[in-house]
C-alpha positions in Angstrom: -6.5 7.6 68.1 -8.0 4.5 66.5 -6.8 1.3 67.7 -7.2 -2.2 66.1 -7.8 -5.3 67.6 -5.6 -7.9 67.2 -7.2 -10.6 64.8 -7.7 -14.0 66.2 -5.4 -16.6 65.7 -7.5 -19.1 62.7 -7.5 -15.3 61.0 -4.1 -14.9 60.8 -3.0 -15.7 57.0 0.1 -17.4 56.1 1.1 -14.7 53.5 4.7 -14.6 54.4 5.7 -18.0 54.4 3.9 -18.7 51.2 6.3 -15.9 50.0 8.8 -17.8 51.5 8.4 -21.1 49.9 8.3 -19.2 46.5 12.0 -17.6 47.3 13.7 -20.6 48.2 12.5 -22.3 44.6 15.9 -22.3 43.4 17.2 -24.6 46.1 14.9 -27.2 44.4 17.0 -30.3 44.2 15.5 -31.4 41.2 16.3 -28.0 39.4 20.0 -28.3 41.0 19.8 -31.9 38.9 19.0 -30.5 35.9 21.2 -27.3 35.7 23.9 -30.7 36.1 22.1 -32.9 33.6 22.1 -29.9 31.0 25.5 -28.9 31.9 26.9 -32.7 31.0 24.4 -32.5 28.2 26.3 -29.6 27.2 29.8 -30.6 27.2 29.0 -33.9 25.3 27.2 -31.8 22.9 30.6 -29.8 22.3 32.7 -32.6 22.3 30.4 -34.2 19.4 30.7 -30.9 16.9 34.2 -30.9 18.1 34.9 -34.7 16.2 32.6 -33.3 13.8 34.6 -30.7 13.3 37.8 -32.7 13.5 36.2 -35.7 10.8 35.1 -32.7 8.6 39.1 -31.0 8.7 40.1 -34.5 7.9 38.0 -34.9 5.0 38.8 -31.7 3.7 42.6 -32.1 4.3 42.5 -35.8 2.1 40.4 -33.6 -0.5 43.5 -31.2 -0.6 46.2 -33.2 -0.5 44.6 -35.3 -2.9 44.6 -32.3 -5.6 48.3 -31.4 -4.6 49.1 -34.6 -5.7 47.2 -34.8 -9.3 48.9 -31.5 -10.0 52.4 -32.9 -8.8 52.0 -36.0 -10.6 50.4 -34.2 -13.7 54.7 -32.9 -14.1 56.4 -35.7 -13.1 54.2 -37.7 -16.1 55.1 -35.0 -18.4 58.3 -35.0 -17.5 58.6 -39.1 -18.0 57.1 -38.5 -21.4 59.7 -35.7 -22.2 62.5 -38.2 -21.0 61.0 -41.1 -23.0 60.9 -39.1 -25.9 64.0 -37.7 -25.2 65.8 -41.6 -25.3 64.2 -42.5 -28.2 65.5 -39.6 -30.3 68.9 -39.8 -28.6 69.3 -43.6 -29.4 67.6 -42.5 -33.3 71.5 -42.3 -35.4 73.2 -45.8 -33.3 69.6 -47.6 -34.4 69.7 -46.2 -38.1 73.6 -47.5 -37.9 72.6 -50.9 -36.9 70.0 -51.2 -39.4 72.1 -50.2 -42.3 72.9 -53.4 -45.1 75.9 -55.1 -44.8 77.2 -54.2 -41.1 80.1 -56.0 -39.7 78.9 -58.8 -36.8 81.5 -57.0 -34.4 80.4 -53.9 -35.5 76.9 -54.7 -34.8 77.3 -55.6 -31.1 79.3 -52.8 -30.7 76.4 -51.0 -31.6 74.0 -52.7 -29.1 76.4 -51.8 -26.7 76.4 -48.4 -27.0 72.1 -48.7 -27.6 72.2 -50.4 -24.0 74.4 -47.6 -22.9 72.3 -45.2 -24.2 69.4 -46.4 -22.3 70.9 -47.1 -19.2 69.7 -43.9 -17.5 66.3 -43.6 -19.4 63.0 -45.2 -18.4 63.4 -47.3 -21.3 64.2 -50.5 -21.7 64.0 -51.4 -25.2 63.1 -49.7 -28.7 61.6 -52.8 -31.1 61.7 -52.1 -35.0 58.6 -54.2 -36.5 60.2 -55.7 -39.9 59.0 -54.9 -42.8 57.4 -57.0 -45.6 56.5 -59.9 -42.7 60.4 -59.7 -41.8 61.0 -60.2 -38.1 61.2 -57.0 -35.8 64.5 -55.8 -34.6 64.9 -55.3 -31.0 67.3 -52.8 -29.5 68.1 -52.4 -25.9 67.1 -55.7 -23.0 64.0 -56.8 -24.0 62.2 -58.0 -20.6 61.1 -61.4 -20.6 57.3 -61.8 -21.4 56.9 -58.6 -22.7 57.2 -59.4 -26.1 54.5 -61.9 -26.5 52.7 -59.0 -25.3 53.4 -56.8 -27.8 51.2 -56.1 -31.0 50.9 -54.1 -34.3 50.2 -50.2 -33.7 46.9 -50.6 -31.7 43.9 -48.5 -32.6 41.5 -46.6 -30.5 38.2 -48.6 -30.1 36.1 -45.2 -29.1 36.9 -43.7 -32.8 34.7 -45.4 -34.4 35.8 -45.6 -38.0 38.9 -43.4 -37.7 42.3 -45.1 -37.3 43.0 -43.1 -34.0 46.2 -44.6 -33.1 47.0 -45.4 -28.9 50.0 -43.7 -28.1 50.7 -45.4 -24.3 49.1 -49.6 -23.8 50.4 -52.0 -21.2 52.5 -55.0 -22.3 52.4 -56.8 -18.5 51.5 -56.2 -14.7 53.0 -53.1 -13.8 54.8 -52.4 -17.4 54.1 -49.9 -20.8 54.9 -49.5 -24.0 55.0 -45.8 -26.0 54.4 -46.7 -29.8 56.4 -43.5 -31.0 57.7 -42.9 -34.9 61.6 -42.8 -34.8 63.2 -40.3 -37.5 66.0 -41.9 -38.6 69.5 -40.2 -40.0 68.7 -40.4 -43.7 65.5 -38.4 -42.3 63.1 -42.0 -42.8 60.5 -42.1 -40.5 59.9 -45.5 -39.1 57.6 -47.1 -36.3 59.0 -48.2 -32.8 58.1 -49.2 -30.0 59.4 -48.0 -26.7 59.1 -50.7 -23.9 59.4 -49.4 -20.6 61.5 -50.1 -17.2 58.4 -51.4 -14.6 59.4 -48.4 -12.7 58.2 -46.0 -14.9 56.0 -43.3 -14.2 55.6 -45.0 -10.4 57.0 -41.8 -8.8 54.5 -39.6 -10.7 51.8 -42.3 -9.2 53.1 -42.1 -5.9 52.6 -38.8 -5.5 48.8 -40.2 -4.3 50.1 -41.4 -1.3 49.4 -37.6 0.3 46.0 -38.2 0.7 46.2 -40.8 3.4 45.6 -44.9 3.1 43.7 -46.5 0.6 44.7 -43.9 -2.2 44.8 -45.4 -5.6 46.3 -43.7 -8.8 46.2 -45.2 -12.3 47.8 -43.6 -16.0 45.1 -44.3 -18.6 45.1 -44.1 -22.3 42.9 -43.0 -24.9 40.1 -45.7 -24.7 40.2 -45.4 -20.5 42.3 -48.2 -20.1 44.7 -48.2 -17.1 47.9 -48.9 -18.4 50.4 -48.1 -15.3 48.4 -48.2 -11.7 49.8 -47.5 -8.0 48.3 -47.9 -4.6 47.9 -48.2 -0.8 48.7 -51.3 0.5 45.6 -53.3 0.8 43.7 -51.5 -2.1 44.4 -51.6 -5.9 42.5 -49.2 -8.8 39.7 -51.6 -9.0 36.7 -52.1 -11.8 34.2 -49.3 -9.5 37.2 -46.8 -9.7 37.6 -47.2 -13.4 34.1 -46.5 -13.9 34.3 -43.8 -11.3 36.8 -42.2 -13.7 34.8 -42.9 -16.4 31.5 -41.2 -15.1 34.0 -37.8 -13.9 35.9 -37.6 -17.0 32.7 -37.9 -19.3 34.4 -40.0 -22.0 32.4 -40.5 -25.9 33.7 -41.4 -29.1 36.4 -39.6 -30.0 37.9 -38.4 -33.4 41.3 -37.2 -34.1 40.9 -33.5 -33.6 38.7 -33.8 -30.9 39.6 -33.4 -27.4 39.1 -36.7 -25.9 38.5 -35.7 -22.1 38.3 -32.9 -19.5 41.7 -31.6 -19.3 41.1 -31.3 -15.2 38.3 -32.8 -13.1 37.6 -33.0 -9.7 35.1 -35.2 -8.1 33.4 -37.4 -5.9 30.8 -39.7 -4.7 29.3 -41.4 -1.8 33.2 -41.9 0.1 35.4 -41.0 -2.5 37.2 -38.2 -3.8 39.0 -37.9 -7.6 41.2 -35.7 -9.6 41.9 -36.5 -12.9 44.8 -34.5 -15.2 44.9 -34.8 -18.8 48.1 -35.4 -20.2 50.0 -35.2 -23.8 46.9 -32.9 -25.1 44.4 -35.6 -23.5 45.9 -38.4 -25.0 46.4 -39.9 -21.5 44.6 -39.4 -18.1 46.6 -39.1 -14.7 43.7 -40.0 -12.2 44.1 -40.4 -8.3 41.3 -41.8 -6.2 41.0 -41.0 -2.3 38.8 -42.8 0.1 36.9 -40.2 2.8 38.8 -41.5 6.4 36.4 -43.7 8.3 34.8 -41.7 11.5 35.8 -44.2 13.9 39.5 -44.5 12.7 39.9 -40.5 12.3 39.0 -40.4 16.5 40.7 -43.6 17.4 43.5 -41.5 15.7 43.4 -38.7 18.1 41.5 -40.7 21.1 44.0 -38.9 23.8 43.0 -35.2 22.4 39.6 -36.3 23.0 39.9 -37.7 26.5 42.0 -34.4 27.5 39.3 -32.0 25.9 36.5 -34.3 27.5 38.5 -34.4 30.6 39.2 -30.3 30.8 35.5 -29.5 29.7 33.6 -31.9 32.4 36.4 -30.0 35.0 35.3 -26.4 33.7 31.7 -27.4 33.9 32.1 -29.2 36.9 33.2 -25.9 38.8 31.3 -23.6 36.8 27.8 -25.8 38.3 29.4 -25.6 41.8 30.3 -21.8 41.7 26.6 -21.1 40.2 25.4 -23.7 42.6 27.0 -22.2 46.1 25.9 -18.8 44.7 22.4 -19.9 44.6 22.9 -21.4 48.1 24.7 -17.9 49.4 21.9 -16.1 47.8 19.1 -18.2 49.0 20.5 -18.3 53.1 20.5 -14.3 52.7 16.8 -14.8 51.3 15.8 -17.1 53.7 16.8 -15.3 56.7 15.7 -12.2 55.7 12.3 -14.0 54.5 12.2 -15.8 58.0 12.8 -12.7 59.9 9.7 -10.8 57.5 7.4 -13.9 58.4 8.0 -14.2 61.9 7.7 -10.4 61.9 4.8 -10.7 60.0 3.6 -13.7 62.5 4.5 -11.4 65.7 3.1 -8.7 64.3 0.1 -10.3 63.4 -0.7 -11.2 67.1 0.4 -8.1 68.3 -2.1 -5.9 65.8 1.4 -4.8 63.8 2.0 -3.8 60.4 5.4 -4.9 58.8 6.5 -3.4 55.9 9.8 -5.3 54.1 12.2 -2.7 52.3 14.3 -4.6 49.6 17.1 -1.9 49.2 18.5 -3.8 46.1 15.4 -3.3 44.2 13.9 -0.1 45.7 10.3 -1.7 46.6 8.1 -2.2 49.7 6.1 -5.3 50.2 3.3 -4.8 53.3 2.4 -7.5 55.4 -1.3 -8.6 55.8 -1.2 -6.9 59.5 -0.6 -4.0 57.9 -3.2 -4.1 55.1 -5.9 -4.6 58.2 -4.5 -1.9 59.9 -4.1 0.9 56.9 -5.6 -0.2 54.0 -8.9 -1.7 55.4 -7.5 -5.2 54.9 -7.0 -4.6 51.5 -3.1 -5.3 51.0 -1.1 -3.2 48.5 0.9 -4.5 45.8 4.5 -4.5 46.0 5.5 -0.4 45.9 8.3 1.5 45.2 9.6 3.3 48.2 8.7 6.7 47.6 5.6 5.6 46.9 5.4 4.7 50.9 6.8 8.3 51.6 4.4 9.6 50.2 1.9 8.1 52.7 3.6 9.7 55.5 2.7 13.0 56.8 4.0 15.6 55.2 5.4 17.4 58.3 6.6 13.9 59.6 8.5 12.9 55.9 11.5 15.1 55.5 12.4 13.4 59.4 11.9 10.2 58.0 14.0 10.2 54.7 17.0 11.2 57.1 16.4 8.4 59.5 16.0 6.0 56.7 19.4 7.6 55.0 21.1 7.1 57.9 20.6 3.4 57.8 21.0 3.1 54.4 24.5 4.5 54.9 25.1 2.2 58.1 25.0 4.9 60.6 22.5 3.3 62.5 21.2 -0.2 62.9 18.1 0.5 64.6 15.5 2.9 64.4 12.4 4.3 66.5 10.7 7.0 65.4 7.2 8.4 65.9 5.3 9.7 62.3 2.0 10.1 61.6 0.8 7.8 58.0 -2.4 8.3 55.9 -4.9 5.3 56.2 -7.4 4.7 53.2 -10.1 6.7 54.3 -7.8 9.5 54.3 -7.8 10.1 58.2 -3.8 10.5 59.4 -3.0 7.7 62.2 0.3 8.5 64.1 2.6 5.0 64.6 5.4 4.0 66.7 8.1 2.6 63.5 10.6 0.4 64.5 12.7 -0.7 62.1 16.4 -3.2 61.4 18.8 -3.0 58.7 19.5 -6.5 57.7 23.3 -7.0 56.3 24.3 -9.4 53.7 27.4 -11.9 53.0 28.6 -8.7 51.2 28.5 -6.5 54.0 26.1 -4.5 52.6 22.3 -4.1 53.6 20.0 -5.8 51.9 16.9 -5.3 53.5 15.1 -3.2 55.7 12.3 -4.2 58.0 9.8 -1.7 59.4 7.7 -2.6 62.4 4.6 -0.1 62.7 2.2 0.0 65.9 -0.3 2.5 66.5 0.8 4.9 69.4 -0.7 3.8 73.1 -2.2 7.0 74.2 -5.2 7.8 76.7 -7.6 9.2 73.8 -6.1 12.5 73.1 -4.6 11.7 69.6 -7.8 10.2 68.4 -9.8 13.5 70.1 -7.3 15.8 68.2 -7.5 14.0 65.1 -11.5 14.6 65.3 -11.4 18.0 66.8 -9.3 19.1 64.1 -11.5 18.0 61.3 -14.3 19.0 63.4 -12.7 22.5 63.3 -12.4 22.6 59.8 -15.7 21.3 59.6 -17.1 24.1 61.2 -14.9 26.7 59.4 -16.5 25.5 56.3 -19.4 25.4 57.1 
C-alpha cells in the first residue's frame, strides 16, 4: 500500500480558486454595464432606422401622390380644353348673327344676351373678334376689366425660330388665360377669336397637387415654357428655380410645327424636389406639378407620440429582457460558485489531508482532478479536463462494473452519498486501492449538477501494499 504524505502547507497551490475567479467572470459589473450600455445602444439604433424608415415612407408616399395627381389633373385639363372648345363652337351661329350687316340695335342686344347666356356655364368669359382692315375688335360675352389691354395679335412661338408657330394658350393677367382658337362661322368662314377665360379656369385641374402634401406647386405652361395658369400651397408659389426645374426635366429646344415640342410624361427630381410633368393638346401645353421632399424634423414632430410609445415599449422590452438575462447569469453563477467553493475547499481539505478530488460536471460529461490528486496518481502531473469514461477506465477492471452502478444511482437521485472502496491505476501502472467518497450537488432546477469525488488511499497495516508486490513478484517469477 503506498501512502503519500501530505504536502506542506506553502506547497499547496491555489488551483481551485483560480478556477474559481475564472467562473464567476460574468458577474463582472463592468460586463453587466455593458450588456446595458449595448442594449440602450440597441434600442436607439432601432428607433433611428425606424424614423428612417418612417421619413423614407413619407418621401415615397409625396412621390406617389404627386404622380396621382399629374395624371388626375392631365384629364381634368383635357377636359377644360374640351369644354372651352366646346363654348366657342356652341356660341359660333349667335356670333355670326351679330356680325352680320345691317342688324337691328334691339336685335343686337338680344343677341348678346343670348352670347352671355351661352357662356354662363362655360369657363369662358368672353370670345373677342379682332376687326379687320384696322377696324376695332368685337367683343362677345363680359369682357373682365384689364384684360383687354392685355390682349394682343395672335402671338408666335419664340422657340420656332423662323416658323410662324402660333401659341394656342398665353396669360392676359394674374391668375387669368386666353385660348386663341379659329371660330367657323355659319356661312362656313373661318375667322380668329380669342377666348378669354373665367380666373377659375383650369384651377381644379391644378389643385389636384395639393395630394402631395404642403408646399406643392402646379403651373399650366405653353409652347415656349411659359406658365400661363399656376396654383399652390399656401406660402409657396411656382417660382423662377421651378420653371427652370421644368425646363431641365422636360428637355425643351427649338421647335417646328410637326415636331413634338416636349416629353409627353416626365418624372423627376433633384436635390428636395420631386416633378411630374403631362403633355397636353399633343404637347402644345405642359401640366407640371412640383413637390417639396417633407423636412425630417417636421415628418417626426408629426408623429412625435408614435415615437415616444415605440421608444417607451422598446426601452421596457429591453429593460426586462437585460434583467431576465441578468438574474439568469446571477442564478447560474450562485450554482457555480457554490459548487466551485465546495471543489476548492474540497480541494483545500483534501490538500492537507493527502486527498485527491475529482469534480464530475454531469451537464457536460467531464472530470476536472484536483492538484491533490495529480500528486497522488499522476506523479504531480495533473490531467486535463477528461471525459468520464475516460476516468472509468482508470479504475480496476474487477472494481468498475460496481462503480458505474453506484455512480448511476446518484445520477438518478437514489442516493446522495457514496463510499465505496475500488482499486485505480496510478501512472506507473501499479493499481492503488482508495476509499471514494463522493456528493451529488443539486441545482435551482432540482436536478444534479455536479458530482464531487473525494479519494484517500485505504489505512491498512501493510498488507495491501505486500499483496500488491507479492503479486507482481509472483508473476515476476512465473516469467521468469
Amino acid at each position: 500500500m503506498i501512502h503519500t504524505p501530505p504536502p506542506a502547507a506553502d506547497t499547496v497551490r491555489p488551483g481551485a480558486l483560480m478556477r474559481l475567479a475564472r467562473r464567476l467572470e460574468r458577474s463582472d459589473p463592468f460586463l453587466m454595464r455593458a450588456v446595458q450600455a449595448a442594449a440602450l445602444i440597441g434600442c436607439v439604433v432601432g428607433v433611428l432606422i425606424y424614423a428612417w424608415q418612417v421619413v423614407h415612407h413619407e418621401r415615397s408616399t409625396t412621390r406617389s401622390a404627386l404622380a396621382e395627381a399629374a395624371w388626375t389633373g392631365e384629364v381634368a385639363v383635357e377636359a377644360d380644353l374640351a369644354r372651352i372648345y366646346a363654348a366657342g363652337t356652341e356660341a359660333s351661329p349667335t356670333i355670326a348673327a351679330a356680325m352680320a350687316e345691317d342688324v337691328p340695335a334691339g336685335e343686337q342686344r338680344a343677341l348678346q344676351v343670348k352670347i352671355n347666356q351661352q357662356l354662363a356655364d362655360t369657363p369662358v368669359t368672353a370670345i373677342i373678334i379682332p376687326g379687320a382692315d384696322g377696324a376695332p375688335p368685337r367683343v362677345f360675352g363680359e369682357m373682365p376689366s384689364g384684360a383687354e389691354g392685355a390682349l394682343a395679335p395672335r402671338p408666335y412661338s419664340r422657340r420656332a425660330g423662323r416658323e410662324a408657330l402660333e401659341l394656342e394658350l398665353v396669360s392676359v393677367g394674374p391668375g387669368r388665360a386666353a385660348v386663341y382658337r379659329d371660330l367657323t362661322l355659319a356661312n362656313g368662314r373661318q375667322v380668329p377669336a380669342v377666348l378669354v377665360l373665367r380666373s377659375g379656369a383650369f384651377q381644379s385641374a391644378l389643385s389636384a397637387g395639393s395630394v402631395a402634401g404642403k408646399h406643392w406647386r402646379a403651373a399650366l405652361l405653353n409652347r415656349d415654357g411659359d406658365p400661363v395658369v399656376t396654383a399652390s400651397d399656401r406660402g409657396a408659389s411656382f417660382n423662377a428655380a421651378d420653371l427652370n426645374l421644368a425646363s431641365t426635366a422636360l428637355g425643351w429646344v427649338p421647335v417646328h410645327g410637326d415636331d413634338i415640342p416636349a416629353a409627353s410624361q416626365v418624372s423627376g427630381e433633384d436635390v428636395s424636389r420631386f416633378i411630374e410633368a403631362r403633355g397636353i393638346a399633343g404637347g402644345a401645353l405642359q401640366l407640371v406639378y412640383i413637390g417639396t421632399e417633407p423636412p425630417v424634423v417636421a415628418v417626426l414632430a408629426a408623429r412625435r407620440f408614435e415615437f415616444m410609445a415605440l421608444f417607451g415599449a422598446s426601452l421596457l422590452a429591453v429593460l426586462l429582457a437585460v434583467s431576465v438575462i441578468q438574474n439568469e447569469w446571477q442564478r447560474q453563477d450562485r450554482e457555480v460558485r457554490d459548487a466551485d467553493l465546495s471543489s476548492a475547499l474540497a480541494d483545500i481539505t483534501c490538500d492537507l489531508l493527502s486527498a485527491g478530488v475529482i469534480d464530475w460536471s454531469v451537464a457536460e460529461g467531464t472530470v476536472t482532478y484536483s492538484e491533490g490528486w495529480a500528486d497522488m496518481f499522476a506523479q504531480g502531473v495533473e490531467p486535463t479536463s477528461e471525459d468520464i469514461f475516460d476516468w472509468i477506465a482508470r479504475i480496476h477492471p474487477d472494481d468498475r462494473l460496481e462503480a458505474r452502478h453506484v455512480y448511476q444511482r446518484m445520477l438518478e437521485g437514489e442516493e446522495s452519498e457514496l463510499v465505496h472502496r475500488l482499486r485505480v491505476r496510478m501512472s506507473t501502472g501499479l493499481w492503488v486501492q482508495v476509499v471514494e467518497r463522493g456528493r451529488a450537488l443539486v441545482g435551482a432546477s432540482g436536478t444534479i449538477k455536479r458530482i464531487i469525488l473525494v479519494q484517500t488511499t485505504e489505512p491498512v497495516d501493510g498488507s495491501m501494499l505486500r499483496n500488491v508486490f507479492g503479486e507482481n513478484k509472483v508473476a515476476d517469477s512465473r516469467t521468469g
